[in-house]
Phi, psi and omega in degrees: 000139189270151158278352184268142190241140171286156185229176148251155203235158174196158193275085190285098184261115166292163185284003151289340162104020167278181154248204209165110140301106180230170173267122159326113152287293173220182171224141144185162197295115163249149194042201172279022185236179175250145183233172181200135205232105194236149190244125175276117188285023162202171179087169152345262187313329155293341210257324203247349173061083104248149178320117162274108168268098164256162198259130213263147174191167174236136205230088178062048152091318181308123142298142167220116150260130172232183223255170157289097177267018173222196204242319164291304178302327171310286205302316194294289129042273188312292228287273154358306183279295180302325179306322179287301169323303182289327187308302178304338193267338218245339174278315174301304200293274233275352189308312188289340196260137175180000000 
């Protein structure tokens, strides 16, 4: 058994004009939008697991991300976001038992 997990992956061009390779964390819902929780596979911020969050929407089948624009739309975000972790963490332990 590997300790290693496959992602799906997407190319993030950041506002410095780099790119960024990250791992799909989730796509799941807060409030009335859909979010997406992405991990970066290189750098600083991979090195530290933290997470990119945008708010996820599809356009003709296409992803579109866009940034989280308040502080309040952020926290719900966050919240959220943690909530899916344990969910995702209570699937891991309990998932093979049913």
């Amino acid at each position: 058994m590997s300790d290693t997990q496959e992602y799906t992956t997407v190319t993030l061009s950041l506002d410095d004009n780099t790119e960024c390779e990250c791992a799909i964390i989730r796509i799941f819902p807060a409030g009335d939008n859909q979010y997406i929780a992405l991990l970066p596979l290189e750098g600083e911020d991979a090195e530290n697991d933290n997470a990119y969050l945008y708010r996820y929407t599809e356009n003709e089948g296409e992803p579109v991300l866009e940034n989280i624009e308040t502080d309040k739309e952020y926290e719900l975000v966050s919240e959220a976001f943690s909530e899916e972790l344990e969910a995702m963490e209570l699937e891991s332990i309990y998932g093979d038992e049913e």
